[in-house]
mmCIF file of the N, C-alpha and C atoms, coordinates in Angstrom:
data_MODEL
# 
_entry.id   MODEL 
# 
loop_
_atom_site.group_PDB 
_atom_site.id 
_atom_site.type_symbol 
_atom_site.label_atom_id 
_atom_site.label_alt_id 
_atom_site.label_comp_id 
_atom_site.label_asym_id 
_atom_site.label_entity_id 
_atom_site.label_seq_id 
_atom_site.pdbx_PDB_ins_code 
_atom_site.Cartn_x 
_atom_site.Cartn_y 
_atom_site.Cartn_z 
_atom_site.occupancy 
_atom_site.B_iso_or_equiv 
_atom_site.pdbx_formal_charge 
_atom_site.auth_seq_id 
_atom_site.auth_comp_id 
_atom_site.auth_asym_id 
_atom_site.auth_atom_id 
_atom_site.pdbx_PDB_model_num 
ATOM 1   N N  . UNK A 1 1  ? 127.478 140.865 45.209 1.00 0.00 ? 1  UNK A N  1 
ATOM 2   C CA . UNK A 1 1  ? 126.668 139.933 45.958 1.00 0.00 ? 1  UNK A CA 1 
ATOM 3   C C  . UNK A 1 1  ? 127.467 139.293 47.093 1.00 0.00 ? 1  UNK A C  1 
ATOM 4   N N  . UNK A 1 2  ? 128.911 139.103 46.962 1.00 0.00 ? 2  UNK A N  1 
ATOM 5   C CA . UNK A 1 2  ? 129.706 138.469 48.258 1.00 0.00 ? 2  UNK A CA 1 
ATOM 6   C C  . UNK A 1 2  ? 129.390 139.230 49.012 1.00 0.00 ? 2  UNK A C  1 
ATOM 7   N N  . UNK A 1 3  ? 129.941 140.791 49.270 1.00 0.00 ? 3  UNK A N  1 
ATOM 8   C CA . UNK A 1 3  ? 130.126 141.393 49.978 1.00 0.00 ? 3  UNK A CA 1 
ATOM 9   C C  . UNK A 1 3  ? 128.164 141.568 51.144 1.00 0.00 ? 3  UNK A C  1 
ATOM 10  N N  . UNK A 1 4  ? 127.126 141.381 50.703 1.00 0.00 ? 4  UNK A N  1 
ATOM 11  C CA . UNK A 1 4  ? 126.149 140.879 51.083 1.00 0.00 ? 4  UNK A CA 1 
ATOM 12  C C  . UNK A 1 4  ? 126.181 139.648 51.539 1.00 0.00 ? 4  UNK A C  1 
ATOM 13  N N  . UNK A 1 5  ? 126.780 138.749 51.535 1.00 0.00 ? 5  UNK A N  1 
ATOM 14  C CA . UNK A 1 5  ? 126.573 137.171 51.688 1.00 0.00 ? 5  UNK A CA 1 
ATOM 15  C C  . UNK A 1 5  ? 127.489 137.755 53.418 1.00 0.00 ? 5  UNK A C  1 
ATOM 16  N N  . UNK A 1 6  ? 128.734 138.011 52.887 1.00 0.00 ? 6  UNK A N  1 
ATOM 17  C CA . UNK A 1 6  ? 129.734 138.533 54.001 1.00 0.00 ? 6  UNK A CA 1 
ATOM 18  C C  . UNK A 1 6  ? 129.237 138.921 55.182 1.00 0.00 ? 6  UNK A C  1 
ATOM 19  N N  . UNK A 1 7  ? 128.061 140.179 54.992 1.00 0.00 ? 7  UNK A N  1 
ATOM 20  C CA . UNK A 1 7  ? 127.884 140.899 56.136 1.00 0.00 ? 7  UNK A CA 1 
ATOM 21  C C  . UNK A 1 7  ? 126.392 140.273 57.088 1.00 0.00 ? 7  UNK A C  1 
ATOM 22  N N  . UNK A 1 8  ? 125.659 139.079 56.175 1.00 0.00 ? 8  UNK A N  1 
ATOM 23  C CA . UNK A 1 8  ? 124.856 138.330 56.995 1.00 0.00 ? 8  UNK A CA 1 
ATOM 24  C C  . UNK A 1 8  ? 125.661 137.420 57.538 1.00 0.00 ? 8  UNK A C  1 
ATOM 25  N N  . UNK A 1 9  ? 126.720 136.792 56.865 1.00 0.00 ? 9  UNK A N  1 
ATOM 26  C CA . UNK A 1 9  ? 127.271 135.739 57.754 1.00 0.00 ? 9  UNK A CA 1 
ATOM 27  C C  . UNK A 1 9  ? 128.426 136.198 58.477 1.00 0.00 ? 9  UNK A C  1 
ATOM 28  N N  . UNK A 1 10 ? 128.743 136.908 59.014 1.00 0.00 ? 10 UNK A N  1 
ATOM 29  C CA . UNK A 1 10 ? 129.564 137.676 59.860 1.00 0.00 ? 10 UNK A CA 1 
ATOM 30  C C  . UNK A 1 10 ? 128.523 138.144 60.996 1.00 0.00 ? 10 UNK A C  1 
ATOM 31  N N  . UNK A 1 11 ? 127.366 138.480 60.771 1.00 0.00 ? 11 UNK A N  1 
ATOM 32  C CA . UNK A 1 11 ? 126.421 139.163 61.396 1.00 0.00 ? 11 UNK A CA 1 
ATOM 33  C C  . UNK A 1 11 ? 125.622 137.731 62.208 1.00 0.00 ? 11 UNK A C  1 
ATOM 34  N N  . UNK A 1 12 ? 125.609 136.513 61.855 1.00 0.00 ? 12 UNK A N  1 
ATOM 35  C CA . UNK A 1 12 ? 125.138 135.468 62.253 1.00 0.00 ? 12 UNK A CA 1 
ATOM 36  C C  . UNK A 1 12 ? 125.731 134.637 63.218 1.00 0.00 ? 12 UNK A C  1 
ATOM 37  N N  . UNK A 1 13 ? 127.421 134.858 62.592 1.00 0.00 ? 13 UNK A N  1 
ATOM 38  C CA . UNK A 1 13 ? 128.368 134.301 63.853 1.00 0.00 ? 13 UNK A CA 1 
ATOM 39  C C  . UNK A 1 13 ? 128.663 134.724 64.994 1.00 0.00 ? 13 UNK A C  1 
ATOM 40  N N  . UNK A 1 14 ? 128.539 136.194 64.949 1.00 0.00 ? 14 UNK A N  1 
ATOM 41  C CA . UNK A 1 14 ? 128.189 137.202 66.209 1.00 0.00 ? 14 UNK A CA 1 
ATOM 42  C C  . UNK A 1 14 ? 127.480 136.939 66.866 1.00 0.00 ? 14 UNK A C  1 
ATOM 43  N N  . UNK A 1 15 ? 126.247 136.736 66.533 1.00 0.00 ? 15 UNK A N  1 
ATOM 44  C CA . UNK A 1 15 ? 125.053 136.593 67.484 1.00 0.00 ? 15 UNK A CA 1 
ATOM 45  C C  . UNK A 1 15 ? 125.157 135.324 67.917 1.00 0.00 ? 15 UNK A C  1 
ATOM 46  N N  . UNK A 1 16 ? 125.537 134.582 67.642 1.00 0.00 ? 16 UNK A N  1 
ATOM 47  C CA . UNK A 1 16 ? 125.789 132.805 67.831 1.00 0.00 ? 16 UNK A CA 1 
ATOM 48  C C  . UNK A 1 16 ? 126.675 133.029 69.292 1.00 0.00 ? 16 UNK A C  1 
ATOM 49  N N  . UNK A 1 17 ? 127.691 133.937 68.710 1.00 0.00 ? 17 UNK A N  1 
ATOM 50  C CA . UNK A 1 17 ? 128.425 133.871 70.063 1.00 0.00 ? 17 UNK A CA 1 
ATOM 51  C C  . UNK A 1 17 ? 128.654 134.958 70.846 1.00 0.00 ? 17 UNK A C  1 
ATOM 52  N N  . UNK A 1 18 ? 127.549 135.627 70.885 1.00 0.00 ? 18 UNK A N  1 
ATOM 53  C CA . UNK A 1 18 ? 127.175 136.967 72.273 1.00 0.00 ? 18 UNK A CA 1 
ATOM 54  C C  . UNK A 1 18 ? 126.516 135.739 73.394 1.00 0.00 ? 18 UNK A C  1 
ATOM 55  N N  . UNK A 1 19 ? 126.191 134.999 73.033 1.00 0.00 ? 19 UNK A N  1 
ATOM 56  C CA . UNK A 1 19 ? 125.470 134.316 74.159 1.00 0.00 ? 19 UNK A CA 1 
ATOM 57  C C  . UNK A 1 19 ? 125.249 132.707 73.886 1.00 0.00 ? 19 UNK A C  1 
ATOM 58  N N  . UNK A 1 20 ? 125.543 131.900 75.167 1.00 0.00 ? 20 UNK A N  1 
ATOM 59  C CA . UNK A 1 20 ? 125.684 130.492 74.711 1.00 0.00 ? 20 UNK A CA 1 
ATOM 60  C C  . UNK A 1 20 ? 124.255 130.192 75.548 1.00 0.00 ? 20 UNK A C  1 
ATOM 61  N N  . UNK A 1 21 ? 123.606 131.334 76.110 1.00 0.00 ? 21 UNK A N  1 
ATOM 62  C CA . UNK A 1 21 ? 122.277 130.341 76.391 1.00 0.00 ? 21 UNK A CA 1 
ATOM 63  C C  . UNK A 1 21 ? 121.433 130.953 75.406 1.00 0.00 ? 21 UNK A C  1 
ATOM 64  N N  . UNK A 1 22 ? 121.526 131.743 74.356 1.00 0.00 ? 22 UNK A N  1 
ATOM 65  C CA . UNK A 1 22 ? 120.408 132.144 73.211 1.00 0.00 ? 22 UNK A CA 1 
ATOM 66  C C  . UNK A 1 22 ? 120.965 130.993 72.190 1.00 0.00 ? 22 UNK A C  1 
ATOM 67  N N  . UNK A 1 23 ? 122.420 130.909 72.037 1.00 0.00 ? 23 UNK A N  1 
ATOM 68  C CA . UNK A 1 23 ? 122.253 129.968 71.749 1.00 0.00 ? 23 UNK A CA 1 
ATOM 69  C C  . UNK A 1 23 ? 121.626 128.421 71.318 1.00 0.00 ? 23 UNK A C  1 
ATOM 70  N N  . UNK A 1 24 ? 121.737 127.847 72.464 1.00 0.00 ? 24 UNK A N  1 
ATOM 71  C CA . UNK A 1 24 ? 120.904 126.772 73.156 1.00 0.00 ? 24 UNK A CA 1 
ATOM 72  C C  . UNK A 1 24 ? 119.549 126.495 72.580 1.00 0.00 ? 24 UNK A C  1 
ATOM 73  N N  . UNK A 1 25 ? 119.069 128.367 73.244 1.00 0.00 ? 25 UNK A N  1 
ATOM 74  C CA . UNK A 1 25 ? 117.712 128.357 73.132 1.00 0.00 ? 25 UNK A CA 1 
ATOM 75  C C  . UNK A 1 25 ? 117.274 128.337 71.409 1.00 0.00 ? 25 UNK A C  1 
ATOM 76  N N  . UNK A 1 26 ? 118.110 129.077 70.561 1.00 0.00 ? 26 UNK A N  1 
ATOM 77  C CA . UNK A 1 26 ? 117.495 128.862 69.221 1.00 0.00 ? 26 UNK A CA 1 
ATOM 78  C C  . UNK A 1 26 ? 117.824 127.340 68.876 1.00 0.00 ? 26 UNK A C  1 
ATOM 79  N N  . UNK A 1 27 ? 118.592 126.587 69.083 1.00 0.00 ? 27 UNK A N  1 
ATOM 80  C CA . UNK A 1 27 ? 118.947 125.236 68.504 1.00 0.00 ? 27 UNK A CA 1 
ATOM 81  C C  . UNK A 1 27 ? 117.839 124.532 69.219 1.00 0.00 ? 27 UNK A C  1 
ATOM 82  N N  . UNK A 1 28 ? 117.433 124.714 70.120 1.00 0.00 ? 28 UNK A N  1 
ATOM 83  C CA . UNK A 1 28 ? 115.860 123.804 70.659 1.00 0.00 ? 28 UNK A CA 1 
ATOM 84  C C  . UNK A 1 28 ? 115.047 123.757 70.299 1.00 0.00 ? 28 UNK A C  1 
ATOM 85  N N  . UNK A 1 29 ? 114.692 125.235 69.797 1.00 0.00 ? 29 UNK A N  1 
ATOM 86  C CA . UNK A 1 29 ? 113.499 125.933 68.999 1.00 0.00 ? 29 UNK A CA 1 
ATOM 87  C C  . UNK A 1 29 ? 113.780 125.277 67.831 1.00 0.00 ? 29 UNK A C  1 
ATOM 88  N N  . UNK A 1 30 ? 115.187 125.885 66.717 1.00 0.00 ? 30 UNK A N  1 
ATOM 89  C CA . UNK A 1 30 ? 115.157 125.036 64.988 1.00 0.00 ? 30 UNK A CA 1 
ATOM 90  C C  . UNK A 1 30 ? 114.797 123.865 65.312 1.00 0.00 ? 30 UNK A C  1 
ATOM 91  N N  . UNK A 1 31 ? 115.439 122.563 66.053 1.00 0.00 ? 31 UNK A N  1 
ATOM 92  C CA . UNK A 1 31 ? 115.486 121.371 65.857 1.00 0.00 ? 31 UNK A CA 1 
ATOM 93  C C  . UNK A 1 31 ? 114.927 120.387 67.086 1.00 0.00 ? 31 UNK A C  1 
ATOM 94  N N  . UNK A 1 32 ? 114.244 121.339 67.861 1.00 0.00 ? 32 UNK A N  1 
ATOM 95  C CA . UNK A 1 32 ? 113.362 120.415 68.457 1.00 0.00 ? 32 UNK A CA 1 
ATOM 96  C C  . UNK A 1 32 ? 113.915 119.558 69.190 1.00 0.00 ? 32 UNK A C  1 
ATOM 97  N N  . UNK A 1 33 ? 114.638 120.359 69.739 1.00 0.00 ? 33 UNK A N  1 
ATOM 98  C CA . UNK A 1 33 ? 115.689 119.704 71.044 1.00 0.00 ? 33 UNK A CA 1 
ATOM 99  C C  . UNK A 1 33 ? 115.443 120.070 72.446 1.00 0.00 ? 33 UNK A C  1 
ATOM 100 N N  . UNK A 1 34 ? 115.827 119.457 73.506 1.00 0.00 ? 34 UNK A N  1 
ATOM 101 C CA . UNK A 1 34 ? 115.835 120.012 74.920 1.00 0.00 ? 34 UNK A CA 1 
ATOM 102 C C  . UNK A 1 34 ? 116.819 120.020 75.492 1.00 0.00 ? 34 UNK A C  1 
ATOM 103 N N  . UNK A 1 35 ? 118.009 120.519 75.296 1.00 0.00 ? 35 UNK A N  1 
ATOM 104 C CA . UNK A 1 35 ? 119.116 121.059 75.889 1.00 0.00 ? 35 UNK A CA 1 
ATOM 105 C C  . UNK A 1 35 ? 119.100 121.853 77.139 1.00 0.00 ? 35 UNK A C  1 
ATOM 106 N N  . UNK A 1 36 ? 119.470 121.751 78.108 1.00 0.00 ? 36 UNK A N  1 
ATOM 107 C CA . UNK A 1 36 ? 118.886 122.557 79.348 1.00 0.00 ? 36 UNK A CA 1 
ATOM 108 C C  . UNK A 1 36 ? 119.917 123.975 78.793 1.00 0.00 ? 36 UNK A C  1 
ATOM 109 N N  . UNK A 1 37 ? 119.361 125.200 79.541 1.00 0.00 ? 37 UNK A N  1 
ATOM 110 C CA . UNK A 1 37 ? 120.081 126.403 78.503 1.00 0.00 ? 37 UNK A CA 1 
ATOM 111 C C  . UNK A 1 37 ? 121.046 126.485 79.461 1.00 0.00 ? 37 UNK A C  1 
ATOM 112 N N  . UNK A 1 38 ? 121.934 125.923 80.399 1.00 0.00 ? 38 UNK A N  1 
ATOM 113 C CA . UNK A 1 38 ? 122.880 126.160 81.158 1.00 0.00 ? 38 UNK A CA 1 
ATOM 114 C C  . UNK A 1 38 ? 124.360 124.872 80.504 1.00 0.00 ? 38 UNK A C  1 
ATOM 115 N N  . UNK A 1 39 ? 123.726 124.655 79.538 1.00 0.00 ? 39 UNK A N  1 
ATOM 116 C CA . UNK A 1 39 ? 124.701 123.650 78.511 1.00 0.00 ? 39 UNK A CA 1 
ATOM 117 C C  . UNK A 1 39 ? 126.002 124.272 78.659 1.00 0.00 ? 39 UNK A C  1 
ATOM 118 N N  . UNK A 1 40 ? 126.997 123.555 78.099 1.00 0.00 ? 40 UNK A N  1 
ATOM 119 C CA . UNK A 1 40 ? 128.380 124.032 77.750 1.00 0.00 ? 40 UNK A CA 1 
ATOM 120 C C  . UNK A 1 40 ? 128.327 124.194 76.045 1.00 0.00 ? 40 UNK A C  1 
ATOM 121 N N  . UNK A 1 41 ? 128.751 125.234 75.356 1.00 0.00 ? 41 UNK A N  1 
ATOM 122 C CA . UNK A 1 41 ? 128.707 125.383 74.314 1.00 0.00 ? 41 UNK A CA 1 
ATOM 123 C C  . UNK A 1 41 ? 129.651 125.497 73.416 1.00 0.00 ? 41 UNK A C  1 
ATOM 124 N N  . UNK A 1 42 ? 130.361 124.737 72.645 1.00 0.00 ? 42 UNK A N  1 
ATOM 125 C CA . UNK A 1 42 ? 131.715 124.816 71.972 1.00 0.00 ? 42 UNK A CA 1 
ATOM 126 C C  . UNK A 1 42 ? 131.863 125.005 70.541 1.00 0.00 ? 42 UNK A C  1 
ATOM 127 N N  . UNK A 1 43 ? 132.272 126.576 69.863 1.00 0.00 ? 43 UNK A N  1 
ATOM 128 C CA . UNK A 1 43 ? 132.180 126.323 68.506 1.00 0.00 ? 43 UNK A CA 1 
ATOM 129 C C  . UNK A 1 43 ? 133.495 125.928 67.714 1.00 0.00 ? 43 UNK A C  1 
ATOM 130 N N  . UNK A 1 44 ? 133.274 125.730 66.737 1.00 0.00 ? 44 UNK A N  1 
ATOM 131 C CA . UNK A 1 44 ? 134.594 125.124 65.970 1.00 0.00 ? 44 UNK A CA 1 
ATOM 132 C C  . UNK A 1 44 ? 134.324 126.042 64.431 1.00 0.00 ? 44 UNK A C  1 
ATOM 133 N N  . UNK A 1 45 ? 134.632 127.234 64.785 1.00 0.00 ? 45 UNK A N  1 
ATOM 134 C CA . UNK A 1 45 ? 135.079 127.398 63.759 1.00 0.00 ? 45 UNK A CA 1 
ATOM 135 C C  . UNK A 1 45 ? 136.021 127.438 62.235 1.00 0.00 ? 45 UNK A C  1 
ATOM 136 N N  . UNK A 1 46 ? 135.096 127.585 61.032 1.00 0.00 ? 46 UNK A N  1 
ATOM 137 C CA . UNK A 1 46 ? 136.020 126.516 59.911 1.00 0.00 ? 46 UNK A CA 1 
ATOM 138 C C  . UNK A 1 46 ? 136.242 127.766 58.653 1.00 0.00 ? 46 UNK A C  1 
ATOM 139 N N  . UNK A 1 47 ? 137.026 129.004 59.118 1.00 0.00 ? 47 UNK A N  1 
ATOM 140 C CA . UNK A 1 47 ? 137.436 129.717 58.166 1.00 0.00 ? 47 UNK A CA 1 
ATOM 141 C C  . UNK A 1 47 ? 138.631 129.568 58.200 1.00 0.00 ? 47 UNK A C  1 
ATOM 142 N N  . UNK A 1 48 ? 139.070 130.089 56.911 1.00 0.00 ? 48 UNK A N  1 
ATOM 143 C CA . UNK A 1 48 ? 140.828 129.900 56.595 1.00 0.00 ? 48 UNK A CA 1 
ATOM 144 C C  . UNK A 1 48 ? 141.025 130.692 55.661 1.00 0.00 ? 48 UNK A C  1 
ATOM 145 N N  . UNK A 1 49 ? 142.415 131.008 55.716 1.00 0.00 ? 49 UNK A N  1 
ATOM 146 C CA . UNK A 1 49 ? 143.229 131.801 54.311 1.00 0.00 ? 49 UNK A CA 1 
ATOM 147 C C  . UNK A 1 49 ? 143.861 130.742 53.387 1.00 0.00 ? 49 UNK A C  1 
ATOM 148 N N  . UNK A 1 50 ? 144.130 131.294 52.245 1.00 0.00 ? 50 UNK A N  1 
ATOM 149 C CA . UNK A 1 50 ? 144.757 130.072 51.753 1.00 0.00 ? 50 UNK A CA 1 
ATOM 150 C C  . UNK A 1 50 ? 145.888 130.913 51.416 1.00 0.00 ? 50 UNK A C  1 
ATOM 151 N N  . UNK A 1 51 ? 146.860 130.702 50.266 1.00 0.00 ? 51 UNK A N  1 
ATOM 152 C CA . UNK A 1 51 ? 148.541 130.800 50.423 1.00 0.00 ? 51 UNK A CA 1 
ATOM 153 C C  . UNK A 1 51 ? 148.381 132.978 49.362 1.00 0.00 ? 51 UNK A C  1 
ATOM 154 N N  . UNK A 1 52 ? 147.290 133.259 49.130 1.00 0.00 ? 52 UNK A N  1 
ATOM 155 C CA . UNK A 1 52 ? 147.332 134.144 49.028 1.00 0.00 ? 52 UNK A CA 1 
ATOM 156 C C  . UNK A 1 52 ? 146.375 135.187 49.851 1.00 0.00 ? 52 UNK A C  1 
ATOM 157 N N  . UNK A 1 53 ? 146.312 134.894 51.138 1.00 0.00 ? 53 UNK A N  1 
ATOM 158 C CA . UNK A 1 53 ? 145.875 134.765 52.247 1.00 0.00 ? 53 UNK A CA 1 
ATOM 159 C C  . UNK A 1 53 ? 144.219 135.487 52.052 1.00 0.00 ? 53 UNK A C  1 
ATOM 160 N N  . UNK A 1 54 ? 143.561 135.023 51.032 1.00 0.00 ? 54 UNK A N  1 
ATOM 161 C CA . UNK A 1 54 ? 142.238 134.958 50.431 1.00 0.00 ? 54 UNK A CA 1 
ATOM 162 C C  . UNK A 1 54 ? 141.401 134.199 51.675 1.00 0.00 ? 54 UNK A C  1 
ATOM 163 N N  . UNK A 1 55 ? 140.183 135.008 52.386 1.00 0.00 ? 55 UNK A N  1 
ATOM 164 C CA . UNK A 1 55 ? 139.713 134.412 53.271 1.00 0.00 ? 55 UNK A CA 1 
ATOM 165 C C  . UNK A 1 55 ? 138.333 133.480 53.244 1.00 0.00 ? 55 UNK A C  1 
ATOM 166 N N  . UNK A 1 56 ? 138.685 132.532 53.564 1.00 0.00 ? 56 UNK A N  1 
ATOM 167 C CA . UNK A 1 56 ? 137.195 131.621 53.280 1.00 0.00 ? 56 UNK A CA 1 
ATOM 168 C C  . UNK A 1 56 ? 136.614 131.838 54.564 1.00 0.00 ? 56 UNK A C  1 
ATOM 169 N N  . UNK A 1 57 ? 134.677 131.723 54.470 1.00 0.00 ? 57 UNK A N  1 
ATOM 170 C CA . UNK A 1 57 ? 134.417 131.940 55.479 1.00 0.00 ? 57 UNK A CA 1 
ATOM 171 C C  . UNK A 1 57 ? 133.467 130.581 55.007 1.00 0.00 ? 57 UNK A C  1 
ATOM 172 N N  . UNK A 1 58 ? 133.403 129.485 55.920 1.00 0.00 ? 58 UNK A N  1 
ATOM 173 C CA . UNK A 1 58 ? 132.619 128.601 56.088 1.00 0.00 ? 58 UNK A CA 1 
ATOM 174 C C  . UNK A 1 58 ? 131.624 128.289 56.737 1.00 0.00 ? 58 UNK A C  1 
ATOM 175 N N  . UNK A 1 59 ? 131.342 126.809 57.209 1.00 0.00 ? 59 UNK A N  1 
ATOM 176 C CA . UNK A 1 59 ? 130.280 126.873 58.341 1.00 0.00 ? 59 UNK A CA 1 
ATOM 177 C C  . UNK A 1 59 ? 130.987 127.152 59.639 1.00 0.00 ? 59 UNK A C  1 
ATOM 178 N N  . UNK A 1 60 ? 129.700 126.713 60.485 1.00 0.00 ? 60 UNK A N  1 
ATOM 179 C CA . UNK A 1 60 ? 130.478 126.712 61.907 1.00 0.00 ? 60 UNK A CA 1 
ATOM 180 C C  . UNK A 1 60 ? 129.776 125.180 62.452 1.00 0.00 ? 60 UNK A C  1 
ATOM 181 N N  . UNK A 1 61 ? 130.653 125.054 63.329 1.00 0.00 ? 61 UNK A N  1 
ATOM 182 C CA . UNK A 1 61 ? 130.372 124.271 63.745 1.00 0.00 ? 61 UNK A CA 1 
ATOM 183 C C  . UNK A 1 61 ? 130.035 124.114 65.571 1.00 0.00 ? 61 UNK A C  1 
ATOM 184 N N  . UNK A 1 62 ? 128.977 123.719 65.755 1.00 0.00 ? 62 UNK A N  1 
ATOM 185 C CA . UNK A 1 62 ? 128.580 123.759 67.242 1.00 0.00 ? 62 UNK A CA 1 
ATOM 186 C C  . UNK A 1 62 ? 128.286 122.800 67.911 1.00 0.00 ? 62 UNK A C  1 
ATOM 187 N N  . UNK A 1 63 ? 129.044 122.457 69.245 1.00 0.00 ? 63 UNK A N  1 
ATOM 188 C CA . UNK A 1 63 ? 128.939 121.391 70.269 1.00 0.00 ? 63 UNK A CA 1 
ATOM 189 C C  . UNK A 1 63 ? 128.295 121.418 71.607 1.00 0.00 ? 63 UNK A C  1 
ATOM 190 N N  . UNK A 1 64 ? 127.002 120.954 71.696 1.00 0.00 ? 64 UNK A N  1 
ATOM 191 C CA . UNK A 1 64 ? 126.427 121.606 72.953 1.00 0.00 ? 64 UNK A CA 1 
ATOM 192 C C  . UNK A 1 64 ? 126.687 119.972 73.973 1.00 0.00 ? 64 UNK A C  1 
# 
């Protein structure tokens, strides 16, 4: 079941960041925002290894 969890959320962060005005445009659409789509878009991503360099994949985080 990880290895499924893996390849949607690998597959989600991609698309997040092929484009910062689809971007935009889906975060207006989910949450009913008006962001003009020529925004600046900044992610912060929050994965890490830990000391047996085991990879966590977390959220992300986005700054428009």
């Amino acid at each position: 079941m990880r290895n499924i969890h893996d390849i949607y959320d690998r597959a989600c962060k991609r698309c997040l960041s092929l484009s910062q005005k689809s971007t935009i445009l889906l975060i207006n659409g989910l949450y009913d925002k008006d962001y003009p789509p020529d925004s600046t878009v900044t992610y912060h991503w929050t994965e890490h290894e830990d000391r047996d360099l085991n990879r966590t994949l977390a959220d992300t985080i986005i700054t428009i």
